[in-house]
C-alpha positions in Angstrom: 81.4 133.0 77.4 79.1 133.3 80.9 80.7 131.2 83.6 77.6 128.6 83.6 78.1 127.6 79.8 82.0 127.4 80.4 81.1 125.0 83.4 78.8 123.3 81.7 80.5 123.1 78.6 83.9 121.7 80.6 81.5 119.2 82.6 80.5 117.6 79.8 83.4 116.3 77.5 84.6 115.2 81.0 84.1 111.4 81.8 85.3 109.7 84.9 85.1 105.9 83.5 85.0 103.3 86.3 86.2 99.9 86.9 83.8 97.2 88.8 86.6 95.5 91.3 83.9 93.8 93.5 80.1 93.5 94.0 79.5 96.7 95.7 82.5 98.8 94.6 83.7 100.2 91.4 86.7 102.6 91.4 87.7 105.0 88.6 89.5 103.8 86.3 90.6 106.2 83.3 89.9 109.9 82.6 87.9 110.7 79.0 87.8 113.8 76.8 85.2 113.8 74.4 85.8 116.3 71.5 83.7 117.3 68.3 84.6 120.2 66.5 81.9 122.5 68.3 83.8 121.6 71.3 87.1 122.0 70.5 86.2 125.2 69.5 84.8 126.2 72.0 87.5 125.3 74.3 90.1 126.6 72.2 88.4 130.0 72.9 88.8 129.4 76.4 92.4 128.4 76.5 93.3 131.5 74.1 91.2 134.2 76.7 93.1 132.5 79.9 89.4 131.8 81.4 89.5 130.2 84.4 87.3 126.8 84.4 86.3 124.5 87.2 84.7 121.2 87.2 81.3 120.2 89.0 81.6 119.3 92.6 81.4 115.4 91.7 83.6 115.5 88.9 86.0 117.3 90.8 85.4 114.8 94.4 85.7 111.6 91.8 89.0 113.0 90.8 90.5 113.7 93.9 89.8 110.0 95.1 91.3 108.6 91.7 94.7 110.8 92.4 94.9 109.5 96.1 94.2 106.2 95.4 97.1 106.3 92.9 99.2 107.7 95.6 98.6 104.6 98.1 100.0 101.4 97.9 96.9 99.7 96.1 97.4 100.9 92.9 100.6 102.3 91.0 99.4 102.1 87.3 99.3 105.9 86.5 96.4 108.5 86.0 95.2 108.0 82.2 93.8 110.9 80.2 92.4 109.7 77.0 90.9 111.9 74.4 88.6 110.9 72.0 87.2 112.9 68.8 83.5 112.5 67.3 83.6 112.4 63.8 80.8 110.9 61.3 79.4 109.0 64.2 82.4 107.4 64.9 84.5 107.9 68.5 88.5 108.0 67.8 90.9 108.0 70.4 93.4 110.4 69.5 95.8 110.6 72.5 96.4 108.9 75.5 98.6 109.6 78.4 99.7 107.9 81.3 100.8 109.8 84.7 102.4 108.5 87.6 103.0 110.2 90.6 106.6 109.4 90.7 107.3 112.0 87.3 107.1 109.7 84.9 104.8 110.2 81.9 103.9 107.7 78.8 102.2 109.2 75.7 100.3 107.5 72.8 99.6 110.0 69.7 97.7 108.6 66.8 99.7 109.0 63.7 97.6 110.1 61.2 95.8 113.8 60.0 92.8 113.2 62.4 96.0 114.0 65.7 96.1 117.5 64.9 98.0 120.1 66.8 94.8 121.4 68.3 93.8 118.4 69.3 97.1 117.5 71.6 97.0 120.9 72.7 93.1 121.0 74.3 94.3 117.5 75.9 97.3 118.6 77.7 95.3 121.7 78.5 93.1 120.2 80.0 95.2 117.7 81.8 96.7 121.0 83.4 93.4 122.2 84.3 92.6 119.0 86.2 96.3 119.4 88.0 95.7 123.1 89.1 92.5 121.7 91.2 93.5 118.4 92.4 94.7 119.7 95.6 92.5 119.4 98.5 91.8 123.2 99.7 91.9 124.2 102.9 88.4 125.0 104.1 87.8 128.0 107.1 84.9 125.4 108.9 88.4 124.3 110.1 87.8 126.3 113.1 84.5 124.8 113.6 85.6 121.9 114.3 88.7 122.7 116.2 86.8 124.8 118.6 83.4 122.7 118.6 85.8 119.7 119.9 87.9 122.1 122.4 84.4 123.1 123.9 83.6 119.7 124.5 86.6 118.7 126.0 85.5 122.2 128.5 82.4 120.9 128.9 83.2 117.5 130.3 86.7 118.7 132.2 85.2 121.9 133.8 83.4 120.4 136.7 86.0 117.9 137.3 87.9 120.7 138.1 85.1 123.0 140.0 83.4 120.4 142.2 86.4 117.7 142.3 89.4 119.2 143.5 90.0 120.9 146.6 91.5 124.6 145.5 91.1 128.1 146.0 88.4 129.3 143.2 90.9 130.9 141.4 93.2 128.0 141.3 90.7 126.2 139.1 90.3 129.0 137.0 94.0 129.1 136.4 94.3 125.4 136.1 91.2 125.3 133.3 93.0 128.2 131.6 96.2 126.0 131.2 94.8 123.1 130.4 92.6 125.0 127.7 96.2 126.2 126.3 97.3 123.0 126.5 94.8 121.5 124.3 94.9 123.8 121.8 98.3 123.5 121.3 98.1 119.2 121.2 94.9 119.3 119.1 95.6 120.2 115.3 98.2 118.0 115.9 96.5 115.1 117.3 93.2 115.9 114.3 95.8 115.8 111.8 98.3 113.3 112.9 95.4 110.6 113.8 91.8 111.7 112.3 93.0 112.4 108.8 94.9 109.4 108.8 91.6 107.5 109.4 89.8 109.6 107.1 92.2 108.6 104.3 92.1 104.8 104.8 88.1 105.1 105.1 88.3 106.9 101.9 90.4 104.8 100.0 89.4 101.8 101.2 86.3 102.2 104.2 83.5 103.0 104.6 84.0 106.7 102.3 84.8 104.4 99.3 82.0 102.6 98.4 80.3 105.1 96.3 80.8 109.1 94.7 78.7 110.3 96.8 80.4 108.5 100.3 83.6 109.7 98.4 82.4 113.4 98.0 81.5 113.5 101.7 84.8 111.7 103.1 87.0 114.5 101.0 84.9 117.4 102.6 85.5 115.8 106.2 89.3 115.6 104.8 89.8 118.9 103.7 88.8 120.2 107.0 92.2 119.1 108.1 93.8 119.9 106.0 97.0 122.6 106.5 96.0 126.2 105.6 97.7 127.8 102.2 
């Protein structure tokens, strides 16, 4: 199966369902997987040739934020993975289950014929699937914005030091080469320490979290700071 029709065909039994908690925002709530046979099939191929999947760009975004904002203080109820199978027109929920972050796990199995063992197994699957990507990944535009800030910083200290103080030429180059040092040594600290804590409350509660798009951008900013694997 071509990459495109494995993406696609992941993207689509994948449903983020959201929860209206004011006028303007609606937060993700529970994670669907909607199975027919075709489907299941069709993943079960997938799982049995070990073929790497991943999910769209805003499925993907959408799930990072419902995993941090489970991690914060607002909400402790658990991710929830439900999967549901299509049959006769008719949409069962066959499993459910309930992460939290702390390790502990709640499962709900329907107990009749219709759970069957490749059912379960294409849900926990896929639940592991979503677990591999969750992380945010280090991105190399890292650098970008380290040095695009450290040549500001240049910019605006250089003729301080140049026209301002009264030293031998060489002295200010000296002086600008330490302080250059300097910076970079105090910066990552400082853009992870301070920035990326701002990026995370405007993400999970700012001005990031009022949509999927705003969400999608205000992970990208994050996963700039992020530490490099």
């Amino acid at each position: 199966m071509s990459n495109l029709l494995v993406h696609n065909l992941i993207n689509s039994c994948l449903h983020i369902e959201q929860k209206r908690i004011s006028r303007r925002r609606s937060i993700p709530d529970h994670i669907n997987f909607d199975l027919n046979q075709d489907v299941l099939s069709q993943i079960i191929t997938l799982r049995n040739s070990q073929q790497q999947i991943s999910f769209s760009a805003d499925n993907l975004a959408e799930l990072r934020y419902y995993f941090l904002l489970n991690s914060s203080e607002y909400s402790g109820l658990g991710i929830t993975f439900k999967t549901h199978y299509h049959r006769q027109q008719k949409k069962i929920t066959i499993i459910k289950s309930v992460i939290h972050l702390s390790g502990k796990a709640e499962q709900y199995i329907r107990s009749d014929a219709l759970a069957s063992k490749e059912i379960i197994e294409t849900h926990y699957w896929l639940i592991e699937q979503i677990l591999n990507q969750i992380p945010l990944r280090y991105k190399k535009h890292k650098s970008i914005l380290l040095w695009g800030l450290l040549g500001l910083i240049i910019i605006f200290i250089a003729p301080l030091i140049f026209f301002f103080l009264p030293i031998v030429f060489w002295g200010k180059v000296l002086l600008l080469l330490i302080l250059i040092a300097l910076v970079l040594s105090a910066l990552p600290y400082l853009l992870k320490r301070y920035l990326s804590s701002w990026l995370l409350d405007q993400l999970l509660f700012g001005i990031f979290s009022y949509s999927p798009k705003r969400r999608k951008i205000g992970l990208n900013l994050l996963s700039t700071l992020t530490i490099e694997h």
